[in-house]
GUMARMI-518215 format. One record per atom (N, C-alpha, C): residue number from 1; chain; atom name; y, z, x. Coordinates in pm, whole numbers, plus 50000, padded with zeros to 5 digits. Atoms other than C-alpha are relative to their C-alpha. Layout:
<nodes>
{seq:NUM; mol:A; atom:CA; Y:Y; Z:Z; X:X}
...
</nodes>
This chain:
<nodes>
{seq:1; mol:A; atom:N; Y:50100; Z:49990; X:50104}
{seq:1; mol:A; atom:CA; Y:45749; Z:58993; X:59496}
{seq:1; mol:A; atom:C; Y:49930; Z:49866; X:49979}
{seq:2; mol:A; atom:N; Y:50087; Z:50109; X:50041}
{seq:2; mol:A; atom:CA; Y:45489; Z:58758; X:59361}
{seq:2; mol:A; atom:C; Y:49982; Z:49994; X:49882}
{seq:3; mol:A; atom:N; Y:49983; Z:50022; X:50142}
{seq:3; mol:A; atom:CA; Y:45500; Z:58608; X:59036}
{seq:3; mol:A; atom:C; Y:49842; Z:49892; X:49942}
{seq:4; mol:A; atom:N; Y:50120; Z:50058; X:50071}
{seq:4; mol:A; atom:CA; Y:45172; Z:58489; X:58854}
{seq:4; mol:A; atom:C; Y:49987; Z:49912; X:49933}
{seq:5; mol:A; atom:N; Y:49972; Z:50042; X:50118}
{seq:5; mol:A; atom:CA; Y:45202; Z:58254; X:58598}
{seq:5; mol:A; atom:C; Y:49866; Z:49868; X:49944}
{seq:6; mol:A; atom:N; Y:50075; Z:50081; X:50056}
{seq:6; mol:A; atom:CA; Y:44908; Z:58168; X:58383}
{seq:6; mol:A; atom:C; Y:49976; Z:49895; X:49869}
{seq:7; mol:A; atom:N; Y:49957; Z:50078; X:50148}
{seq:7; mol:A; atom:CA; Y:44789; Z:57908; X:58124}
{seq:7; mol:A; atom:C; Y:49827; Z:49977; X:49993}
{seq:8; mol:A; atom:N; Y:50155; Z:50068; X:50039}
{seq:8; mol:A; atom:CA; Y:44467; Z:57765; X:57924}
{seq:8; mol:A; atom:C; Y:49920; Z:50060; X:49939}
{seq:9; mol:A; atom:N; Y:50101; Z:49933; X:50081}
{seq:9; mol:A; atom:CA; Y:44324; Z:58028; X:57741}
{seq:9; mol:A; atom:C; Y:50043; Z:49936; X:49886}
{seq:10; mol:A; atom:N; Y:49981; Z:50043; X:50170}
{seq:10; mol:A; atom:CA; Y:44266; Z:58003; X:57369}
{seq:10; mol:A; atom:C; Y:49825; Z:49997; X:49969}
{seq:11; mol:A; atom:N; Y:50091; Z:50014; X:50035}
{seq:11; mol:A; atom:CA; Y:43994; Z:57983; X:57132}
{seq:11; mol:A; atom:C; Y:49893; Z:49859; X:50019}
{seq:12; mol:A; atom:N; Y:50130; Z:50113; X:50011}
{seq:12; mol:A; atom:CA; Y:43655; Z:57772; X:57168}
{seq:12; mol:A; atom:C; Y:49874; Z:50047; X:49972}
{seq:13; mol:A; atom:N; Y:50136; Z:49951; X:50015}
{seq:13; mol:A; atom:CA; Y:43311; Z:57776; X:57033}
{seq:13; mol:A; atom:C; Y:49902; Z:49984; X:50111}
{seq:14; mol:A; atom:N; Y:50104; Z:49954; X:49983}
{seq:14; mol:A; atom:CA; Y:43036; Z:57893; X:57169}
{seq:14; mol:A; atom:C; Y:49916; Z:49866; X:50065}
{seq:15; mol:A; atom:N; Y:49994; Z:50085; X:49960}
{seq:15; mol:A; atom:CA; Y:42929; Z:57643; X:57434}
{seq:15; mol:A; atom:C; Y:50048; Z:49913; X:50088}
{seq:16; mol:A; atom:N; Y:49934; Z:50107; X:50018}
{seq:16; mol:A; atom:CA; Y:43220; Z:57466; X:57460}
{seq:16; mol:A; atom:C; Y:50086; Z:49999; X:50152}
{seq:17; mol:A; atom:N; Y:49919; Z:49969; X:49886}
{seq:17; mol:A; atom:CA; Y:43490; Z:57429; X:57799}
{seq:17; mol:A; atom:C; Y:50145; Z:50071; X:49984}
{seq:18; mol:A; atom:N; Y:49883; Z:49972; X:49983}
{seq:18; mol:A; atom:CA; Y:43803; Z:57594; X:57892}
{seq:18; mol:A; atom:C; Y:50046; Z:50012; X:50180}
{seq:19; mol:A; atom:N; Y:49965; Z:49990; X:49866}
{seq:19; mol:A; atom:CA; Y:43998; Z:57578; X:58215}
{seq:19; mol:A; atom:C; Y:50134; Z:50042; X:49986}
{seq:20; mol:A; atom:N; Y:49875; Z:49931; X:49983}
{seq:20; mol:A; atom:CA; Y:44253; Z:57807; X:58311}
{seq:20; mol:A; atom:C; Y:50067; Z:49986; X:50157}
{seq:21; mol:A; atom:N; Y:49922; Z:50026; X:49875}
{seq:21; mol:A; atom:CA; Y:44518; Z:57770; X:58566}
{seq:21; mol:A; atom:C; Y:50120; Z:50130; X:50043}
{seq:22; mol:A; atom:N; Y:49894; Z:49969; X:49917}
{seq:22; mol:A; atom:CA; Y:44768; Z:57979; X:58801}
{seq:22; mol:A; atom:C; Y:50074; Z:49984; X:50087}
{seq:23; mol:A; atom:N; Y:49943; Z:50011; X:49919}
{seq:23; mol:A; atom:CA; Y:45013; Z:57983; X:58958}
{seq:23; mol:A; atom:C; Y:50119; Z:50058; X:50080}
{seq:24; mol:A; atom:N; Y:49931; Z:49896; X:49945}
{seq:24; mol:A; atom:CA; Y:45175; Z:58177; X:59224}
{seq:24; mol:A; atom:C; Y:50183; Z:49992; X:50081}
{seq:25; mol:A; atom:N; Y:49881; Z:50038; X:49995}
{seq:25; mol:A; atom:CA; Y:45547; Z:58189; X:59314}
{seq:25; mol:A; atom:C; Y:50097; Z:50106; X:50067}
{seq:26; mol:A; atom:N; Y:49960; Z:49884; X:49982}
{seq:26; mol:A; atom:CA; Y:45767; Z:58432; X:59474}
{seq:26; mol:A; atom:C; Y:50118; Z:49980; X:50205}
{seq:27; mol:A; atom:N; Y:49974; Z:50026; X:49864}
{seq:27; mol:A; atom:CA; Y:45848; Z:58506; X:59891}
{seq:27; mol:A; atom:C; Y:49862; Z:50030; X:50051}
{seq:28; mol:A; atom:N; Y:50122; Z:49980; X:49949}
{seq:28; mol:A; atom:CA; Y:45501; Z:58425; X:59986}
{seq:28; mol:A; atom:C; Y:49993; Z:49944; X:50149}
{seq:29; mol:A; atom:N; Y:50001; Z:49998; X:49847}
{seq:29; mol:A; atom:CA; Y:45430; Z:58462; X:60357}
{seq:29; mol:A; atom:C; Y:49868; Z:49889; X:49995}
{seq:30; mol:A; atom:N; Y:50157; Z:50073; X:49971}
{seq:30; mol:A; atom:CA; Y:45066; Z:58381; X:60269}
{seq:30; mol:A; atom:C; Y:49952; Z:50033; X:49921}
{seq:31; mol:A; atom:N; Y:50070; Z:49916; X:50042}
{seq:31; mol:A; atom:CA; Y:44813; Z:58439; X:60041}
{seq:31; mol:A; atom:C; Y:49843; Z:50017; X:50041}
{seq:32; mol:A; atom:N; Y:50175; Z:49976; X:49932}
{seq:32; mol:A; atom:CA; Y:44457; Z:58559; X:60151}
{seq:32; mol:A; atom:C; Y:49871; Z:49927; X:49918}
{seq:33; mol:A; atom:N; Y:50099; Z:49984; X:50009}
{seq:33; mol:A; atom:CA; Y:44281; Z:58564; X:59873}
{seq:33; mol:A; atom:C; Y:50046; Z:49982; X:49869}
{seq:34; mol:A; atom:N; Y:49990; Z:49947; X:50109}
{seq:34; mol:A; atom:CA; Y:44296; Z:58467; X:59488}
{seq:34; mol:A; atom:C; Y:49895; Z:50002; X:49894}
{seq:35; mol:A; atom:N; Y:50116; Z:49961; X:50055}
{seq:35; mol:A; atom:CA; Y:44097; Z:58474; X:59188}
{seq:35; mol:A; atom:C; Y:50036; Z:50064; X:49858}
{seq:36; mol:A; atom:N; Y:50069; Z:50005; X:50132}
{seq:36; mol:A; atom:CA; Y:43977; Z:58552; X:58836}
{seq:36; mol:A; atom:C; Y:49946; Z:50134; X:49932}
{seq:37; mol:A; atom:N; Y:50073; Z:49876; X:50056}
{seq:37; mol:A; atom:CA; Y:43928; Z:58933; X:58639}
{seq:37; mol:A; atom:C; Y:50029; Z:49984; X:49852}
{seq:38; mol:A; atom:N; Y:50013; Z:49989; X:50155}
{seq:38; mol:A; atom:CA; Y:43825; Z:59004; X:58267}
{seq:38; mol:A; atom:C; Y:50020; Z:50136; X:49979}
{seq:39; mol:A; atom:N; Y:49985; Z:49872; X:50091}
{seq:39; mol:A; atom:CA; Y:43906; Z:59293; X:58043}
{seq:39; mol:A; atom:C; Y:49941; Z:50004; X:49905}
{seq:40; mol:A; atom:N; Y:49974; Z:49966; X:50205}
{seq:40; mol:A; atom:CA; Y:43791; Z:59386; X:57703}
{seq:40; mol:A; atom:C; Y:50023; Z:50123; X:49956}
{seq:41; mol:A; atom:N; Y:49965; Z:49870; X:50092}
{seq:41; mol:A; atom:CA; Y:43862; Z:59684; X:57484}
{seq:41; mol:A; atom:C; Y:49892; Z:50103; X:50095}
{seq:42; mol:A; atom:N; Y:50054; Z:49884; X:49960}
{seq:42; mol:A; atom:CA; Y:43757; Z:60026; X:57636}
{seq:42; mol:A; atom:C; Y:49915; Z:49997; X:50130}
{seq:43; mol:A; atom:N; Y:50083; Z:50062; X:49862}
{seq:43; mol:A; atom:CA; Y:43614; Z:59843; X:57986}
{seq:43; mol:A; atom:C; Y:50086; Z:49973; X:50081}
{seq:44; mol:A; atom:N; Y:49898; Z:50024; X:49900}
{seq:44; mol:A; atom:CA; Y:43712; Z:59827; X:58347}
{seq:44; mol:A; atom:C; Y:50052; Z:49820; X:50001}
{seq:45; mol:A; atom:N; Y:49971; Z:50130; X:49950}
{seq:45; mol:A; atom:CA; Y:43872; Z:59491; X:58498}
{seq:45; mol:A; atom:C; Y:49854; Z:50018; X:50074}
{seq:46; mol:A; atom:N; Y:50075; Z:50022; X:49908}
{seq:46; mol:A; atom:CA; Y:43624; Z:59313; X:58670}
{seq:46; mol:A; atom:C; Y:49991; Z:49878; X:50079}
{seq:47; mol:A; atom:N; Y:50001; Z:50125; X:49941}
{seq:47; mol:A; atom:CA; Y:43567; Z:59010; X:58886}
{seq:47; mol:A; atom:C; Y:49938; Z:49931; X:49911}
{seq:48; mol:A; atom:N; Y:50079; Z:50119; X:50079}
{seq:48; mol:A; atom:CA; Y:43493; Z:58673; X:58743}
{seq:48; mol:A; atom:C; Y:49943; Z:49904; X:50116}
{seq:49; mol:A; atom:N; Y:50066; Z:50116; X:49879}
{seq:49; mol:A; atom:CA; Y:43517; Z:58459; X:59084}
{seq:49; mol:A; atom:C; Y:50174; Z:50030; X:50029}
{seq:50; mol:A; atom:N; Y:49881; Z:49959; X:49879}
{seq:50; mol:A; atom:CA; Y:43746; Z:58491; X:59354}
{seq:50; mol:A; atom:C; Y:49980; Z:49835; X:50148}
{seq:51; mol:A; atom:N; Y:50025; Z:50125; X:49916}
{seq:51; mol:A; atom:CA; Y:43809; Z:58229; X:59651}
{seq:51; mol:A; atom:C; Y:50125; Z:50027; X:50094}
{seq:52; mol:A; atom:N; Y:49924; Z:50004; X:49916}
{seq:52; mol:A; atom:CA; Y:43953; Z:58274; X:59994}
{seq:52; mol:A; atom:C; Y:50044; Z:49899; X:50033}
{seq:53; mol:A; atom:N; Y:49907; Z:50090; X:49958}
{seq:53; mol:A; atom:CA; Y:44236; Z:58113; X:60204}
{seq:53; mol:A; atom:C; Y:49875; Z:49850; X:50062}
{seq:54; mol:A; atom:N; Y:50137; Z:50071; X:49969}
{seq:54; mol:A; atom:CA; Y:43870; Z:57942; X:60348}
{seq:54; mol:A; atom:C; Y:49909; Z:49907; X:49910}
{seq:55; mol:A; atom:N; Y:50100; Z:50079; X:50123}
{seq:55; mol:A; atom:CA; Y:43764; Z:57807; X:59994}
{seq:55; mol:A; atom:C; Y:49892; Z:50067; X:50016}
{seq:56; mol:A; atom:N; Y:50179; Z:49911; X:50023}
{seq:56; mol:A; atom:CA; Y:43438; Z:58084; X:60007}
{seq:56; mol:A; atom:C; Y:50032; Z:50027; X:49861}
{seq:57; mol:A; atom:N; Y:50021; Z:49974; X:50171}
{seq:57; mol:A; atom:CA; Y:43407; Z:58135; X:59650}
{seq:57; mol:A; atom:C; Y:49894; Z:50108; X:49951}
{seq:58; mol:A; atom:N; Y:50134; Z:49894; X:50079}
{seq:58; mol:A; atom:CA; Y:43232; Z:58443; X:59508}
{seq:58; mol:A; atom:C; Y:50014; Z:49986; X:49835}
{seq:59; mol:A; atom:N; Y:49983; Z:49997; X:50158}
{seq:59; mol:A; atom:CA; Y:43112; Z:58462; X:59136}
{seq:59; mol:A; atom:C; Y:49923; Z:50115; X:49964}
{seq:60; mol:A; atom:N; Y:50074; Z:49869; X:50042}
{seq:60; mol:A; atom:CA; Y:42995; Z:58734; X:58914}
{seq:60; mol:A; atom:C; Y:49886; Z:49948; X:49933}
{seq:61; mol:A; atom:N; Y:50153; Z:50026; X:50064}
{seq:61; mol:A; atom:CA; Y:42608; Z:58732; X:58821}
{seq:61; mol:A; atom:C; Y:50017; Z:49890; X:49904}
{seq:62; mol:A; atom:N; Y:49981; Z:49986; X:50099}
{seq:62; mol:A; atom:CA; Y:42703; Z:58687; X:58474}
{seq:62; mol:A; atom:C; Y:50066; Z:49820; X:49954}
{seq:63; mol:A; atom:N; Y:49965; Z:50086; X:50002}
{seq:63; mol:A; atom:CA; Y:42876; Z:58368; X:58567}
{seq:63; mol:A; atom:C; Y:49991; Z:49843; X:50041}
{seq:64; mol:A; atom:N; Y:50026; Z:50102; X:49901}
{seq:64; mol:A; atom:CA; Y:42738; Z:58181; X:58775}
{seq:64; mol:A; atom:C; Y:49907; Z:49867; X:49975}
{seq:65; mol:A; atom:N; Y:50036; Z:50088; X:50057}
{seq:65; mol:A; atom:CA; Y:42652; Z:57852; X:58728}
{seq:65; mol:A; atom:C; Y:50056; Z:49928; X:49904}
{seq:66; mol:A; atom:N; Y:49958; Z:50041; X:50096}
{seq:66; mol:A; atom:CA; Y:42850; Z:57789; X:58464}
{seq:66; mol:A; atom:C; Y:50182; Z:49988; X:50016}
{seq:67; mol:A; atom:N; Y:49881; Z:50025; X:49930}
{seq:67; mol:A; atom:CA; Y:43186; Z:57881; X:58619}
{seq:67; mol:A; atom:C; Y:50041; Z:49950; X:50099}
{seq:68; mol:A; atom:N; Y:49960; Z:50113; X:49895}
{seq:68; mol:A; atom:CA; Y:43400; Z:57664; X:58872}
{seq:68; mol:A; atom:C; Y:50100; Z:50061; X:50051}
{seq:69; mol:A; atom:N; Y:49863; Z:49957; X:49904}
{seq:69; mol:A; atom:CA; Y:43695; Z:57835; X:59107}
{seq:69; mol:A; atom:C; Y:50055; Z:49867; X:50107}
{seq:70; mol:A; atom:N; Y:49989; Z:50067; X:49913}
{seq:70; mol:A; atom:CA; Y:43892; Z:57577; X:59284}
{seq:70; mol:A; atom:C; Y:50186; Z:50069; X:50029}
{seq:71; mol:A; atom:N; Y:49845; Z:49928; X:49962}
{seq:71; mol:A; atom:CA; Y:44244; Z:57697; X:59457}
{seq:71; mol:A; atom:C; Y:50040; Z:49832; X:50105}
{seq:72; mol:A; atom:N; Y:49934; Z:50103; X:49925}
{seq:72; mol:A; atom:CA; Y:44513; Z:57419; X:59608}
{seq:72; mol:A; atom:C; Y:50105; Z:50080; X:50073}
{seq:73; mol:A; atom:N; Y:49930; Z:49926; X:49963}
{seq:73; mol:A; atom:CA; Y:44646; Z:57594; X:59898}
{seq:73; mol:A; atom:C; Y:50142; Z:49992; X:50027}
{seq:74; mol:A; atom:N; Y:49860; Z:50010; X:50002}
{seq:74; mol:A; atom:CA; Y:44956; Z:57411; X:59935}
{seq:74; mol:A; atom:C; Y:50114; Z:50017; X:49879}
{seq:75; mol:A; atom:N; Y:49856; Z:49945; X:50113}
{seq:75; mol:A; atom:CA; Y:45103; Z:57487; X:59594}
{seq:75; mol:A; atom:C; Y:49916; Z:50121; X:49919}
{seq:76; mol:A; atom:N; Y:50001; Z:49810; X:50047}
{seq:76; mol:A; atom:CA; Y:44973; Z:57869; X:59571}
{seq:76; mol:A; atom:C; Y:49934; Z:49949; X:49874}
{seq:77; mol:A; atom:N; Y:50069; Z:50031; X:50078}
{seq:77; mol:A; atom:CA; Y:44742; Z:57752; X:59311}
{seq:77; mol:A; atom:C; Y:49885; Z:50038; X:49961}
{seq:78; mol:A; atom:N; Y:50097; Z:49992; X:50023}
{seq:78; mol:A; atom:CA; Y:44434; Z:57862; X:59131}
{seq:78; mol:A; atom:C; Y:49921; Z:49942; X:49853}
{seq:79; mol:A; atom:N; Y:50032; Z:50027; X:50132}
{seq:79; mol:A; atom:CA; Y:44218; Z:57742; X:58845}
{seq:79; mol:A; atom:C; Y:49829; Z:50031; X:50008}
{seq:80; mol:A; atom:N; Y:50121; Z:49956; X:50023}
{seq:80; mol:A; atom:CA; Y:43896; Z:57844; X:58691}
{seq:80; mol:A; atom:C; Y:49912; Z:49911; X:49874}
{seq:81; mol:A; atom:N; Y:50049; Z:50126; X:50091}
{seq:81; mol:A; atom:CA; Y:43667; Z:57559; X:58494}
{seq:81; mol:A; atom:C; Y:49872; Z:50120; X:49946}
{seq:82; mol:A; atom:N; Y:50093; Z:49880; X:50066}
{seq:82; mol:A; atom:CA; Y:43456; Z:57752; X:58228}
{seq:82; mol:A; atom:C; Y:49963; Z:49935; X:49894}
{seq:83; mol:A; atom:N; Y:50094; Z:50076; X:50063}
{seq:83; mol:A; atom:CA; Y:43172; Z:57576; X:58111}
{seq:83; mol:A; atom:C; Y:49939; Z:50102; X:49909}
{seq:84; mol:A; atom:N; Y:50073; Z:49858; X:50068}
{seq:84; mol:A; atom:CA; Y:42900; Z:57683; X:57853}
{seq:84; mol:A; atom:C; Y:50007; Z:50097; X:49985}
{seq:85; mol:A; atom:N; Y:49951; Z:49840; X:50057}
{seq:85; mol:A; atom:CA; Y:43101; Z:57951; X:57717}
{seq:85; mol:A; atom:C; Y:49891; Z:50108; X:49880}
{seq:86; mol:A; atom:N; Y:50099; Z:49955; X:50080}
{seq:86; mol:A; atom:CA; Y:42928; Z:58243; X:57554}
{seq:86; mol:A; atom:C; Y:50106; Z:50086; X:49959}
{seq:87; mol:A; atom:N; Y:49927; Z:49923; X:50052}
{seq:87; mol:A; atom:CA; Y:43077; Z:58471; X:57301}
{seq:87; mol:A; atom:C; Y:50033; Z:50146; X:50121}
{seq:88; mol:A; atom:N; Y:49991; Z:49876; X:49918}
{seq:88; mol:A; atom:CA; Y:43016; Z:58797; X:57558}
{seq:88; mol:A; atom:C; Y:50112; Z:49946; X:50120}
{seq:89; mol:A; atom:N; Y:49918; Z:50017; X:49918}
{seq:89; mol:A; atom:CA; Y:43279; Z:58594; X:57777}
{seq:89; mol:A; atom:C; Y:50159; Z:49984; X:49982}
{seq:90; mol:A; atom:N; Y:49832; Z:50025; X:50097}
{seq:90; mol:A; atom:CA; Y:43570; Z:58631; X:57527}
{seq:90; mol:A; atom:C; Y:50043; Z:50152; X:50115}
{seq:91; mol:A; atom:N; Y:49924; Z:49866; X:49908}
{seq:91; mol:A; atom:CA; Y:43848; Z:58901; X:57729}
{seq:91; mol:A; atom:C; Y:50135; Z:49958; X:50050}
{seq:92; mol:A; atom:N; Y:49909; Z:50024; X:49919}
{seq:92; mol:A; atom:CA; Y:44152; Z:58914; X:57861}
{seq:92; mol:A; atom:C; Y:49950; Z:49985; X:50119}
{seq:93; mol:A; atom:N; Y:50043; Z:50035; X:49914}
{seq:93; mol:A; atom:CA; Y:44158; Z:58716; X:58193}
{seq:93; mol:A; atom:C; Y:50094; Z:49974; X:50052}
{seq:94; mol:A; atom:N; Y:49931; Z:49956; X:49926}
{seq:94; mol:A; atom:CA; Y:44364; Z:58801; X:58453}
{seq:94; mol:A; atom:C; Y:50027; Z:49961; X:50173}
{seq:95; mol:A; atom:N; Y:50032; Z:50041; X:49847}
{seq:95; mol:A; atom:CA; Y:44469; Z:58618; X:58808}
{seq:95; mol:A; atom:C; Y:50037; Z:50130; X:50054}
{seq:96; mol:A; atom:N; Y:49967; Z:49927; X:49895}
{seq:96; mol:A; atom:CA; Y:44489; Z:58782; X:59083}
{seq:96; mol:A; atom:C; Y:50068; Z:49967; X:50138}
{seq:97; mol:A; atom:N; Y:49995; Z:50046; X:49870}
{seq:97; mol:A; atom:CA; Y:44635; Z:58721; X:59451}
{seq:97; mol:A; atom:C; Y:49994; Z:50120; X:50090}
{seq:98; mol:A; atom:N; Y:50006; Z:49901; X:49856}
{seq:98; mol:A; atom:CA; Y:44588; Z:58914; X:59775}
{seq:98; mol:A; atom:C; Y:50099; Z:49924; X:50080}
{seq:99; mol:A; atom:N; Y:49919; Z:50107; X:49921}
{seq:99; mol:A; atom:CA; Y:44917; Z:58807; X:59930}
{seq:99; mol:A; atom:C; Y:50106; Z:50101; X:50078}
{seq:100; mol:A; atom:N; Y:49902; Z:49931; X:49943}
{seq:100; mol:A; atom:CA; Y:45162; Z:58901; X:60183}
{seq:100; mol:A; atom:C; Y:50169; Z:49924; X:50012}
{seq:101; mol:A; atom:N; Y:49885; Z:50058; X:50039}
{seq:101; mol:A; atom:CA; Y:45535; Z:58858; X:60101}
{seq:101; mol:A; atom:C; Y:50084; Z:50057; X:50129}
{seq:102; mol:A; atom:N; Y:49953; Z:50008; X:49909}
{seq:102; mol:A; atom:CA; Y:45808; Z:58850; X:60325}
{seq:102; mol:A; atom:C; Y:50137; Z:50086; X:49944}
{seq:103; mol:A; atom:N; Y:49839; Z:49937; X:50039}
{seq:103; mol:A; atom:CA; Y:46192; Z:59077; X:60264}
{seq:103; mol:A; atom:C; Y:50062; Z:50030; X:50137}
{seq:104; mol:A; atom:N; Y:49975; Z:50003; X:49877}
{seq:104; mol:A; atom:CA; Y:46388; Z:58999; X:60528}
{seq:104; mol:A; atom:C; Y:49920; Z:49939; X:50132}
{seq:105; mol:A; atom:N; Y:50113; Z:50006; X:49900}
{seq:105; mol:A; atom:CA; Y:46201; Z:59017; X:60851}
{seq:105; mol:A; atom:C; Y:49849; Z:50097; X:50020}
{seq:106; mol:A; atom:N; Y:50072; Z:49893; X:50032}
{seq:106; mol:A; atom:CA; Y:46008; Z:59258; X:60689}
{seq:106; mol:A; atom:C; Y:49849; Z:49931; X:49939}
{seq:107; mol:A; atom:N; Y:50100; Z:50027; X:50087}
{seq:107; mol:A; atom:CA; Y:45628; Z:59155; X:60577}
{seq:107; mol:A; atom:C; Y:49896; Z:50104; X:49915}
{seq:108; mol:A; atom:N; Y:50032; Z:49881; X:50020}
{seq:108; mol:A; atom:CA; Y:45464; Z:59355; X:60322}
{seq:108; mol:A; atom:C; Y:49849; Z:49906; X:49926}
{seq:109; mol:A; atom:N; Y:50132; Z:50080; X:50046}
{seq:109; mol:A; atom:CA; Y:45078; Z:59258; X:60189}
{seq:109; mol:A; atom:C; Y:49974; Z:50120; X:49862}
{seq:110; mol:A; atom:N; Y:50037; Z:49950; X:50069}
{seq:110; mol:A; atom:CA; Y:44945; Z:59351; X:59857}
{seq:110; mol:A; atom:C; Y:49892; Z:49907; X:49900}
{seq:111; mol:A; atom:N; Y:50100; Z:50050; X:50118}
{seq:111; mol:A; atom:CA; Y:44769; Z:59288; X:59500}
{seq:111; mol:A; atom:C; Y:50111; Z:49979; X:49909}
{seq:112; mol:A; atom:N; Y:49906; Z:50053; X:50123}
{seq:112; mol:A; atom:CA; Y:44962; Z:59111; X:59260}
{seq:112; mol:A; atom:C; Y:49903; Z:49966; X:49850}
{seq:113; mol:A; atom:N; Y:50100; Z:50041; X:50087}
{seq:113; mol:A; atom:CA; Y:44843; Z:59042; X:58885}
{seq:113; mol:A; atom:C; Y:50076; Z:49890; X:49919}
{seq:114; mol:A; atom:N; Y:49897; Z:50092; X:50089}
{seq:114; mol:A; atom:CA; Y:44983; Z:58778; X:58615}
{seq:114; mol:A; atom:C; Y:49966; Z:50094; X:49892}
{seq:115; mol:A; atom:N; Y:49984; Z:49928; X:50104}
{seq:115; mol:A; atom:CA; Y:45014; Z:58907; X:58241}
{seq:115; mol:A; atom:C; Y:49887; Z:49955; X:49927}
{seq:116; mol:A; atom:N; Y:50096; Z:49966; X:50076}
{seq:116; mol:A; atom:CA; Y:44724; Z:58838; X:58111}
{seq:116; mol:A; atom:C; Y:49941; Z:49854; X:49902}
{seq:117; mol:A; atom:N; Y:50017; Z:50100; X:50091}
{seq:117; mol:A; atom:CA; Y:44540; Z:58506; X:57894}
{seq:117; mol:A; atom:C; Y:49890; Z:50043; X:49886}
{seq:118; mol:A; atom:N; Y:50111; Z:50023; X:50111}
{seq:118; mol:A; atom:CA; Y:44317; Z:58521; X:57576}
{seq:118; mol:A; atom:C; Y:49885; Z:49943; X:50009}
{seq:119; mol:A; atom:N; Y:50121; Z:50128; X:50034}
{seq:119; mol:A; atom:CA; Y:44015; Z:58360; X:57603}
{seq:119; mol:A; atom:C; Y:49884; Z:50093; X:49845}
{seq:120; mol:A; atom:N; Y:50090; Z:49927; X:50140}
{seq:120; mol:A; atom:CA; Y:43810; Z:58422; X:57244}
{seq:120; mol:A; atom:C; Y:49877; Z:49876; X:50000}
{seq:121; mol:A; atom:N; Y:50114; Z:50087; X:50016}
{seq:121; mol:A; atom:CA; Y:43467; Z:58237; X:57249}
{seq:121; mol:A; atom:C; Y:49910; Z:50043; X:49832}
{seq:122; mol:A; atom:N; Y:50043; Z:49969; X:50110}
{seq:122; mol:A; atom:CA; Y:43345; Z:58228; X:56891}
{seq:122; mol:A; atom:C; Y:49987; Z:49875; X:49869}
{seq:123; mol:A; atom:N; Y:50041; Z:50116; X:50094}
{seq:123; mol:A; atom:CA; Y:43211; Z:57976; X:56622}
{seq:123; mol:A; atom:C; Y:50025; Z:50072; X:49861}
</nodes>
């Protein structure tokens, strides 16, 4: 299994920065691919920004420009720098990895998630 473990949410006004971090842990063979989804009340998950084993970095419309994805591949690492926050970007925010774990001699690939951070943007 793969274990998630995020940090850095919390409240800030309208504006202001937050940077959130993960980090991944487990019997990781490898991971492909990790990255950044939001929730709010009665709405799907969605992408925020994502970033392959390659450092390609995708962002969502909504974000761009203002958000930063950087991943450190030697310690299974991700973090997300989140500038000029706007209230519509308050949500639960959720890593992700695309990784393949190892049991035994056995390798198995999947989607892992962490539990979830707060971010509330509001003055």
């Amino acid at each position: 299994q793969v274990q998630l473990e995020e940090s850095g949410g919390g409240l800030v006004q309208p504006g202001g920065s937050l940077r959130l971090s993960c980090a991944a842990s487990g019997s990781i063979f490898s991971i492909n691919a990790m990255g950044w989804y939001r929730q709010t009340p009665g709405k799907q998950r969605g992408l925020v920004a994502g970033i392959t084993s390659g450092d390609n970095p995708k962002y969502a419309d909504s974000v761009k420009g203002r958000f930063t994805i950087s991943r450190d591949n030697a310690k299974n690492t991700v973090s997300l720098q989140m500038n000029s926050l706007k209230p519509e970007d308050t949500a639960v925010y959720y890593c992700h990895a695309d990784a393949t774990i190892t049991y035994g001699s056995i390798r198995y690939s999947g989607d892992y998630w962490g539990q979830g951070t707060q971010v509330t943007v509001s003055s």
